[in-house]
C-alpha positions, 0 to 999 in steps of 0.5 A: 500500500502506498499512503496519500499522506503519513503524519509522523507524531501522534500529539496535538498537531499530529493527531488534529492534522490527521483529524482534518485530513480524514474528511477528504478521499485519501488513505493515510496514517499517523506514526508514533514512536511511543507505545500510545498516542499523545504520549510525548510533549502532549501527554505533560501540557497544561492543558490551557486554552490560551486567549490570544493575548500573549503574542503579537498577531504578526506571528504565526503563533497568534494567527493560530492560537486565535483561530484554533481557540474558537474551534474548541465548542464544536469539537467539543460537542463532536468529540466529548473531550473535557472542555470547560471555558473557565476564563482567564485572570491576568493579575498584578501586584506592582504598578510596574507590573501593571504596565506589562499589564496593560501591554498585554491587554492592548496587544490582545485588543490587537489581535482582535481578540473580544470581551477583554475586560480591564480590572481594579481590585475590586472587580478582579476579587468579584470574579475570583475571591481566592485571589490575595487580596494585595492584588492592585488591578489586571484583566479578564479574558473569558475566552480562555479555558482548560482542557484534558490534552491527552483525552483531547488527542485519544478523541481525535485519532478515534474519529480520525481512525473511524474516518479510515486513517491508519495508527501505527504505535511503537513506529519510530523513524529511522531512515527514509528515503524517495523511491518512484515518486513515494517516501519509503520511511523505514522504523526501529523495528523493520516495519515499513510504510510507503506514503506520497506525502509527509507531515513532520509533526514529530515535537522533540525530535522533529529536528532528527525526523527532518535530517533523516528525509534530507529536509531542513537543519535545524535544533529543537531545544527542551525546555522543561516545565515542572508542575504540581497537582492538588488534590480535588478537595483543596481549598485553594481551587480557583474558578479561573485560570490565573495568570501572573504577568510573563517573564521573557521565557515564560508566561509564569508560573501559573494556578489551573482549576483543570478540566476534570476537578483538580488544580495544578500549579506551574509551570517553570521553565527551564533549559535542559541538555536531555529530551529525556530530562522529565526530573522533578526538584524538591527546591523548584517545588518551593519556588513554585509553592511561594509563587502562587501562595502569592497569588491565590489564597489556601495552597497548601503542600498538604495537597499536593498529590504528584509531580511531573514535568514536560519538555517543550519543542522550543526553536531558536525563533521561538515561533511556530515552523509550519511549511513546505519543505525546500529540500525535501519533495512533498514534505510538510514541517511541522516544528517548534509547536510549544505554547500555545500550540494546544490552543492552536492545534485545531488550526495547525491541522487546517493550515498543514491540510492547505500546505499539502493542497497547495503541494499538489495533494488532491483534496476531495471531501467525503460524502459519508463522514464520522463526525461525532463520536458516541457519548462515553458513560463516566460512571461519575458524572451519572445519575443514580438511574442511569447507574442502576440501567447501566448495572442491569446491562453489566455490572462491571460499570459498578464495579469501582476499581479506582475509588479516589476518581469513581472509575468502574471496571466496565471504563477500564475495560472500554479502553483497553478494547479502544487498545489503550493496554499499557497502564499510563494509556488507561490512565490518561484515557480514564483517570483510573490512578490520577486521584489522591493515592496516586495508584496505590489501590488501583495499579495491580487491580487495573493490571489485572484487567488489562491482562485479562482483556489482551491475553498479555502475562502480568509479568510483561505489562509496562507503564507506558511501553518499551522496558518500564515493566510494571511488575518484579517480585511477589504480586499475590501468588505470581512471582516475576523475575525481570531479565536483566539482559533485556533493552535498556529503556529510559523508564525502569520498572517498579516494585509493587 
């Protein structure tokens, strides 16, 4: 088979551009180098809808971030991913600071971005009374939101698949080359696949995969953001996304009522060597705790539940990379999509979908088309009647597995039949081991299930694929011996 047109990267820009192409008469499919989709940069996002006022309109970024933020309701309601337009506070503490303040505003004036709102005190302490009453003045964008970026990805690529795009998991790029007018792209592990075009969508290591095809020299810099989550019950969870103002590198560390009911704090951003570094600090925790303790009122370290960082695919322009390629024939660059490359990606999709037009891609829509993807039954969010309905026709979706975050057996089996079989893939896909204990009731139960559903040993289950095996000595009667010879992997197994 030869594909019309393969996406390499399985993130928000992958995923969304294989989402937009899916609507046309082409045959494609979507390469990700990680045992699951949205598993690299996607996977440790904040989760931000931005509101299109941190840069100027004559960047890519913006022209995006403006664009794709409007997308959100409609996919919203095709998809079901968690969405919530909880607005955005922009605060300051300083007349200096308010200077940067009213920069932003009038830059966000500028981009066309409507219903900002210029705040005093008082005001800003009516739409969110967490707020430290030492604040002086800021303003509200109530187009800015959150989101579940990695249930946002698992949504697209269903519908994209349902629209008959092809997933291949466990494909990381190694060689590529032009043979009768196709990219032969070959992976780590032999496999081979044939496409006319390409899309290099591939965040950390979209330098490698351009070098690989002949394309364009260029360096992506990670740069990590550490963040922080609250457990649901703090105190301190706001209604609004709080902004401090930005520094040069960083829109600031920030305090997040996320989609789905915790609150995260971050991020910091830091340059690293690795695009393996996702280390988390005993001191940048501090630093982060002091921060937003300035800013909202009620954090406590008491309510901390986890950490973790994400790298960002930074450039040395620091703007969106999004073009043909002028070496490489029928390639699509895709690179340097860090923040507000969320926000953006709907967009991003649109536009890599018009390059490719423009490439000579021949675009004819589909008459028949999956637009909506079935409501997906959460047994939290349900009614006492829609629980007792749902219990006569399986009680699995009673059975809770996870009782931190209500999840119910028949969840977890959903994803893991939607091939969802490692335990950060149900995870992300459920919430099943994100609530206050962390996993620790859930994480052999949940192992359990996936082993049983897939046919894999307990023994061979891993966290998020390759060597992060889950399992080594006693688990009840099974007693797992990890080979020592086995491949060096980045991840190491744990002890249950």
């Amino acid at each position: 088979m030869i594909y019309d047109v393969a996406v390499i990267g399985a993130g928000v820009t992958g995923a969304a551009t294989a989402w937009q192409l899916s609507h046309y008469q082409l045959k494609n499919v979507l390469l990700e180098r990680c045992a699951d989709v949205s598993f690299g940069v996607s996977k440790a996002n904040s989760g931000i809808i931005h509101g299109g006022f941190h840069h100027p309109v004559s960047t890519l970024k913006a022209k995006l971030e403006i664009r794709g933020n409007l997308m959100f309701e409609r996919l919203q309601h095709e998809l079901g991913f968690p969405f919530k337009r909880t607005g955005i506070l922009v605060i300051a503490f300083s007349p200096e600071e308010m200077s940067t303040v009213h920069k932003l505003y009038e830059q966000g004036l500028a981009n066309g971005v409507r219903d900002l709102e210029m705040c005093g005190r008082d005001r800003l302490l009516q739409l969110e009374p967490k707020l430290n009453p030492e604040v002086i003045g800021g303003f509200f964008a109530p187009g800015g939101g959150t989101i579940e970026p990695y249930r946002y990805v698992f949504s697209l690529v269903e519908a994209a698949k349902r629209n008959d795009t092809d997933l291949k998991c466990n494909f990381e790029v190694v060689q590529a080359e032009r043979e009768d007018n196709a990219w032969v792209i070959q992976s780590a592990n032999g496999e081979t696949v044939r496409a006319k075009y390409v899309v290099n969508a591939a965040g950390l290591f979209a330098d490698r995969v351009s070098r690989i095809f002949g394309a364009e020299e260029f360096t992506i810099h990670p740069r990590k953001g550490e963040e922080y989550l609250l457990d649901r019950n703090s105190s301190a969870r706001p209604e609004r996304v709080i902004f401090p103002v930005p520094t040069a590198h960083s829109k600031g560390v920030l305090v997040i009522p996320t989609a789905e009911g915790t609150t995260m704090i971050g991020p910091t951003a830091d340059p690293v060597d690795s695009k393996w570094d996702t280390s988390t600090d005993a001191d940048h925790m501090k630093k982060i705790l002091s921060l937003v303790r300035n800013m909202v009122n009620g954090i406590s370290p008491r309510d901390l539940i986890t950490s973790f960082a994400g790298l960002r695919p930074v450039m040395d322009h620091e703007d969106f990379y999004i073009a043909l390629s002028e070496k490489a024939p029928n390639f699509i660059q895709a690179a340097g999509i860090q923040s507000p490359g969320l926000t953006a990606s709907p967009a991003i999709g649109e536009y890599i979908k018009d390059l490719l037009k423009s490439a000579g891609l021949p675009l004819l829509e589909k008459i028949h088309i999956v637009t909506e993807l079935a409501p997906k039954h959460e047994i939290r969010h349900e009614s006492l009647e829609e629980m007792d309905r749902l219990h006569q026709e399986d009680p699995a979706w009673t059975h809770i597995v996870c009782r931190c975050e209500k999840i119910s057996e028949a969840e977890i089996v959903e994803a893991v039949r939607k091939g969802h079989t490692t335990l950060d893939g149900v995870k992300f896909y459920t919430r099943a081991g994100m609530g206050r204990c962390q996993g620790g009731f859930c994480t052999a139960r949940i192992m359990k299930i996936i082993s049983r559903e897939t046919g894999i040993p307990m023994e061979e289950l891993t966290k998020k694929g390759g060597g992060s095996r889950l399992a080594a000595g006693r688990l009840g009667d099974l007693e797992v011996q990890i080979n020592q010879n086995r491949e060096a992997s980045h991840d190491s197994g744990r002890v249950l």
